[in-house]
Each structure stands twice: as C-alpha cells, then as structure tokens.
N, C-alpha and C positions, 0 to 999 in steps of 0.2 A: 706720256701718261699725264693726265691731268687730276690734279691731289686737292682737295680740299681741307683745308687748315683748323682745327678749330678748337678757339679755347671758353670753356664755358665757368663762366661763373654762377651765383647762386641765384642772381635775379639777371643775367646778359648771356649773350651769345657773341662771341668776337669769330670773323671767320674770312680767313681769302683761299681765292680758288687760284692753284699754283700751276700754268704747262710747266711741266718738268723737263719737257724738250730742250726749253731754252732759259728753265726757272724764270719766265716771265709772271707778274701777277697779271693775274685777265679780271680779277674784280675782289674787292674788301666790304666787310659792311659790319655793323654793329644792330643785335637784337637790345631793346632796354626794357627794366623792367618790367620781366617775366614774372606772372604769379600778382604783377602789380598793374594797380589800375593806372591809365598813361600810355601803358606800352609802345613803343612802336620800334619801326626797323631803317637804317641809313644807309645806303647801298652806293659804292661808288665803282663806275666803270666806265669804258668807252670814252673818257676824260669829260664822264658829268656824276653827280649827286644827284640821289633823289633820295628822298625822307617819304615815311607813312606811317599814321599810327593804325596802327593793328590789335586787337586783344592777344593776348600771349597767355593762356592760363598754364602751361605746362613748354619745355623746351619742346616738346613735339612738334604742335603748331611753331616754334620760330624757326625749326627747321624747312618745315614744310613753305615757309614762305620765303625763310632766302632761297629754294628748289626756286619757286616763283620768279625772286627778284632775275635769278642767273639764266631763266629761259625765257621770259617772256618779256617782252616793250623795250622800249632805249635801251636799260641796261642790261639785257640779254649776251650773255657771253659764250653759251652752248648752248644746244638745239633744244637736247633732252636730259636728264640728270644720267641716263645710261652713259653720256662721256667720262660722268667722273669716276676713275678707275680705284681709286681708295681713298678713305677719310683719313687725317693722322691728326690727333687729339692730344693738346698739353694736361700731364699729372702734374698736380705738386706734390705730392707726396707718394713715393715707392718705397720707403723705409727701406729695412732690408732684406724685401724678398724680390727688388725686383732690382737688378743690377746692368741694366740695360733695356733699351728699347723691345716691346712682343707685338705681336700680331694680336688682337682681341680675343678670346674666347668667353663664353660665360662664368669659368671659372675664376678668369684674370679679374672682368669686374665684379664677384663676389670680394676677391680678396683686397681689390680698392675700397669697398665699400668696407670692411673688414678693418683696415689702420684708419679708419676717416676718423676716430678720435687724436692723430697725430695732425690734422689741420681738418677739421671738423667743418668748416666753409667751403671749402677749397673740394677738398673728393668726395663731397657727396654731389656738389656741384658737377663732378668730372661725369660722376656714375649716372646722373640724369641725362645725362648728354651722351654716352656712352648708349645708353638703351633708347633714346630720341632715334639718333640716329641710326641706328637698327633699324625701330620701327618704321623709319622713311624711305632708307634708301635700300632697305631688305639683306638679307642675311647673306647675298652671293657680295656683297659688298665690302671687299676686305679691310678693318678698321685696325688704323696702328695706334698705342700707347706711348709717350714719350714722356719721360718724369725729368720733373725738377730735380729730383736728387741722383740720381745714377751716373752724374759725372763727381760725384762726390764722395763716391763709395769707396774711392779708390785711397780715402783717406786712413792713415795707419792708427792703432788703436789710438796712441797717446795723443791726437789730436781731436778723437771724437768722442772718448769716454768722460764725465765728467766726476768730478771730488765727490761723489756720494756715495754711500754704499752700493757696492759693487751688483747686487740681489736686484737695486732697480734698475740697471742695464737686462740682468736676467729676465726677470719676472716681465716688465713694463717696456720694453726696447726704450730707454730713457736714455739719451745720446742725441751726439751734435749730427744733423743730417746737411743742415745747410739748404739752400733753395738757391731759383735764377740759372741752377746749372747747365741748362740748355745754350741760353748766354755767354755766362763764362766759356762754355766748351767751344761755342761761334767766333767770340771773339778771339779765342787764344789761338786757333787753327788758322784764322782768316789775318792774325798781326803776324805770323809763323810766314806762311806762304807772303805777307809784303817785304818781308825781311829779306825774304830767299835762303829761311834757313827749316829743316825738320824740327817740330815741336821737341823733337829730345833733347835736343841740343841746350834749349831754353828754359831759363827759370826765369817767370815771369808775375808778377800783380797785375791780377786783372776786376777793375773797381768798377760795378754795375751799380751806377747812381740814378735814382730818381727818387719818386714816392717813396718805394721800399727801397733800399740798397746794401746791396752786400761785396765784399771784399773776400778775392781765391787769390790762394797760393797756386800756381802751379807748375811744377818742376816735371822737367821730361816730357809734356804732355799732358802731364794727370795731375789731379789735384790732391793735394797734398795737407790744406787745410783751408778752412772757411769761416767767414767771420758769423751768419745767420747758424742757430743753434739748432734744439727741437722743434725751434717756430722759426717764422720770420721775426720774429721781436726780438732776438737779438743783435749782436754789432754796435752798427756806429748808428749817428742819434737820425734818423725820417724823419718824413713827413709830418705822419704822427703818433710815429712810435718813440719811444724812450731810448732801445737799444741797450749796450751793456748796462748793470746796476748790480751795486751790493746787494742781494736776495734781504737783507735785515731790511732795505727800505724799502720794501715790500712788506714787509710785516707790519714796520713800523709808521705805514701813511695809512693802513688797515686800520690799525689802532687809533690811527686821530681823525680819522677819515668814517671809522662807522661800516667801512664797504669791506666786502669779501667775495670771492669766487669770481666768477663772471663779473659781477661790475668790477672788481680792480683788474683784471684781465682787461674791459672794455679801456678803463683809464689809463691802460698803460699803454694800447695798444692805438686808440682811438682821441687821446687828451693830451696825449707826448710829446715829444722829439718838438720839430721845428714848431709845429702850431703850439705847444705848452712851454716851452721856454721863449718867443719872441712875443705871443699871446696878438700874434697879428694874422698867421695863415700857416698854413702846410704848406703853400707853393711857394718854392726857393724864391721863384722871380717876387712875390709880394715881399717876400722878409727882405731879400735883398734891396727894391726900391725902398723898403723901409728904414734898412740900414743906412742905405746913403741919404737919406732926406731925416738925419739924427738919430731916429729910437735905437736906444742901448741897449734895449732886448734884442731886438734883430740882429744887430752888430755881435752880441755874444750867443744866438745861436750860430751865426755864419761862422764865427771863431771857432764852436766845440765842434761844429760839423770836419773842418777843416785841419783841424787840431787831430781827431780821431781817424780822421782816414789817414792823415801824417805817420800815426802811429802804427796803423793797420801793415802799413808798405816796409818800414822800419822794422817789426818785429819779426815778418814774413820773409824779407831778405835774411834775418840772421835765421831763421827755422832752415832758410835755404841754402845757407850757405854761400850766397852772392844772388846780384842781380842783372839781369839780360833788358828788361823791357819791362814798363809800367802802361798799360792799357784803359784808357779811361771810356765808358759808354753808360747805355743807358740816356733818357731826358736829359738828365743835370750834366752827368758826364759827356756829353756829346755837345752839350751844348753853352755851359758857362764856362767862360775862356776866364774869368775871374776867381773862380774855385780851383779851376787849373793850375791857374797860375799861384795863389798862395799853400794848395798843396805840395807842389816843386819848389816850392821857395826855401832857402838855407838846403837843399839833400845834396849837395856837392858833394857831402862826405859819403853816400852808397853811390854816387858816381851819375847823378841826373841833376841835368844843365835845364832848363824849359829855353826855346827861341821865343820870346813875347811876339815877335812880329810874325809868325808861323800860329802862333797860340790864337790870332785874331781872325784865320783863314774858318772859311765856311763852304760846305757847299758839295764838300766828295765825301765817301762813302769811307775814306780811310787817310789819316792826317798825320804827318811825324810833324811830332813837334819838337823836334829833340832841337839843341844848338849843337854846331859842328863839333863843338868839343864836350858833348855829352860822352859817355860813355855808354848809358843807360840810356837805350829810345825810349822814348815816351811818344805815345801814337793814343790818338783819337780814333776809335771805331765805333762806325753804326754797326747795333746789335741786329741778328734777323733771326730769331729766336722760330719764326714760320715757317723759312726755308729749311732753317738743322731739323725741323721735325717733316716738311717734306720732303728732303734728304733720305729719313731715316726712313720715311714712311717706303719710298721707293725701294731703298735697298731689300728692306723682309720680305715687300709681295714681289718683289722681284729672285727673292731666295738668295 
C-alpha cells in the first residue's frame, strides 16, 4: 500500500508519499506559504527537485497540486492519486481524549478542532488539512490521526499534574501533555531493536533536539515523564523559546515590560532561548560558530543549553530508578558531535562513558557512541517521525 504522510501547518503543507511494501519514500515535498502571497510548492523525486510558485489561497489547492506534482512530468511517482490507499496526518495535540492513533471520522476532527485552544497554531492547522484532504482525495479515502501526545499518556499522575489548584486540571484539562511523541516513541523502539533487547527491559533518555526540543523518560517502553508541558514552551532552553522559568518572571518582565497576554506569550515563545540569550540566532550552528570566534553570549547559551539537558538525564535516571541507554536525535541531536559530547561529559557516575572517536562518525541511520566501558549506551538515532505515522496509518486500515 502506498500511504501518504502529511503534516500541516498553519501557512505549509510538509508531505511524502511512503510504499509500505518496502517503506520506501517514492517522493517528499513542501507547500509554503498558504493563505500568503509568494506561495509556492518543492517536490523532490526520481533523484531531482523541482520548485514552483503557485497561489495557495486555502490547503485545498496545495493539496490538489502535490495530486499534480506525484502524477504528472519528471517527478511523477504514480499514475493516478487512486494508488494512494490512505493519508496518515501528524496531531499535536490529542489531550486526553485521544490515547492512541484513529481512523478519521467527522466527529474525531470536530473534537481536534475542540482542544485547539491547548495549541491553537498547531490543530487548527491539523483540521484544515484534515477536511483539505477529504475534499481531494474523497471520502472512500481512509484518513489516519497520529498525535504528538499519546505516547505520553502513559505518564502517572505525579508527573503530569502541576502545583495549582487541583479544579484547573478539573475544569481546564491544565496539565503536562508533552509533544514530539511520535519521535520519542520511533527512537526508543528503533535504539531497543539495535540493542537486541525488548523495550521492557529498558529504561532509557531519549533527547529530541533541534529548534524545539524535548527530553522522555522512558521505562518499559512507555513513558513515564516529559520535559515539554501544556505547550511546547517548556523544558530545556530552543531556539527560541525560554523553556523552564519561575512563573513570577513572568509577571514580573510584564511589569517592566508594559506587555501582557499574547505579546508575552509571543516573547517567550518567539524572543527566547538560544536567539534571546546569545542575541546572535536561533540556529545552534550560528550561536556555536559564534561561540568559538569569542562572543560570551553564545558561549553561555551553548552552556545553559547543555547544562539543562545534563540535568534532564540525571533527574530522569533517579525518577527511574537506573539507566539502560541515552538516545540523542532530532537536528541538533543527530548532528552536533559537540553538544554530545559535553553533555556525556563528567556522567561516569550514572554509568555513561561517550567514545569521542565514535562521537565524530556520520552517515548511518543509527550510531553507538558508547566507549567499551560504558555502561550506559549512548546511541545517535535519526528520527522518522513519517514512517511511525505510516506504520500507524497501515496497521488501522488494515484492522
């Protein structure tokens, strides 16, 4: 069966088209700004690119034109769209009514549209794309759901409830959901199986580093706790978010700052983390060439960044009671053997050694970086956050 992938944002369309035969990708492409003037679409297949701009007033048309991109000229990869036997669609947000992967109905995306105040960008984004799709590829078309949080669910109260009155769990479903769980759940299956060991066996950290990044506990298989909250803005410090903070400095930059609601939401979330403390960039690689060519801001974001994932693995080994394997992916995690390497730095004492000469390998799909006298592997994985919702998507219309 051949699955199409697809995760929509508020102004984009990200999408590949998966045979499931041999989970090969047979084509990827990127719609941009949707609803914006510019628009166009980037289709890669057949081992070529090709770009166009297109108007996009609604995801409709961006659907309708990757139909286009996948059937027709060079990079044509099927005949007719009647090949593609299901769509399977990333959520971020399932709160807690949805506890696993569904099959679409109309009712599922009312109830997405329904929590989109728990990430208000993100599912309404989903629900446009949700009924896009429909309209395209017609209702005999079976559409699958996969959320960011339902590998998260599995987390026990004391780790998702927070210190407020109990009433706004009640009343407001106000609680830690966590994101990226699709990831998490990819890499910790996919470092299990290089082991040659059953997820149960394992209590592992697994640290999804890039732009946004979050850090899981997961013991048994399941997770157990997560460092992202009721949003992605918490944890450890991004891009360009803040990540953990005493709530009073929140008040209290309100206070000298003049801003409230939405703009301090935007400045915390959009003014933060690595670009508001190096005041040089969001992207790791700029703070860090910055870092090493002197500025002191760069050098002390790269430090809290590093410092705080330190601590993420450290308090989540004692939640768990020991530790198996530390999982690094994601951008950042997959890819800076320098972050790597000074977050393994000094952890002898929970029993992770890093190989530096293993730490500078590139190029597979799955990397032990451990040194022989680790105790703790530590393994680089690329995330395929596409396939686990092709996976998923396969299993339900397959029953």
């Amino acid at each position: 069966m051949k699955i199409l992938v697809i995760n929509c944002g508020s102004s984009s369309l990200k999408y590949q088209l998966i045979d499931m035969d041999n989970e090969h990708v047979l084509c990827k492409g990127l719609c941009e700004r949707i609803g914006i003037d510019g628009s166009k679409i980037t289709h890669k297949a057949n081992g070529g690119e090709w770009s166009e701009e297109v108007p996009f007033p609604t995801h409709t048309e961006a659907f309708s034109k990757v139909v286009e991109m996948m059937t027709t000229g060079e990079g044509a990869v099927v005949k007719d769209k009647s090949e593609i036997g299901a769509i399977g669609h990333r959520v971020v947000q399932g709160a807690e009514f949805f506890t696993k992967s569904e099959i679409v109905t109309d009712a599922i995306i009312d109830k997405i549209e329904e929590i989109a105040p728990l990430a208000p960008v993100h599912n309404m984004a989903h629900v446009q794309g949700l009924r896009s799709a429909k309209a395209v590829f017609g209702a005999h078309v079976p559409n699958v759901v996969v959320f960011d949080t339902t590998f998260h669910q599995t987390m026990p109260p004391k780790a998702y409830i927070y210190g407020v009155p109990y009433e706004m769990y009640e009343k407001y479903a106000i609680r830690r959901y966590g994101a990226h769980g699709t990831s998490h759940r990819y890499v910790s299956m996919a470092a299990a199986q290089f082991l040659g060991k059953d997820p149960s066996e394992l209590k592992m950290v697994t640290c999804h580093l890039g732009n946004g990044s979050s850090i899981t506990a997961v013991d048994g298989g399941k997770c157990v706790d997560t460092s992202m909250g009721l949003t992605p803005l918490a944890g450890v410090l991004m891009g360009t978010r803040c990540g953990d903070v005493d709530p009073s400095v929140v008040t209290y930059m309100e206070q000298k700052l003049g801003i409230h609601g939405q703009e301090m939401a935007d400045y915390l979330n959009k003014n933060s983390g690595l670009l508001g403390i190096s005041g040089v960039s969001s992207d790791k690689r700029d703070v860090e060439a910055a870092a090493m060519a002197g500025n002191e801001r760069a050098k002390l974001a790269e430090d809290m960044l590093n410092y705080q994932i330190k601590k993420y693995i450290g308090s989540y080994t004692a939640a768990m009671g020991g530790l198996d394997c530390v999982v690094f992916t994601g951008g950042i995690g997959e890819n800076d053997a320098k972050l790597r390497s000074a977050v393994c730095s000094n952890m002898e004492c929970f029993g992770m050694k890093l190989d530096e000469e293993k730490n500078k390998q590139r190029g597979a799909d799955i990397i032990d970086l451990s040194a022989a006298d680790s105790r703790v592997k530590i393994l680089m994985v690329c995330t395929n956050e596409e396939l686990m919702i092709a996976r998923d998507t396969l299993a339900l219309v397959n029953g």
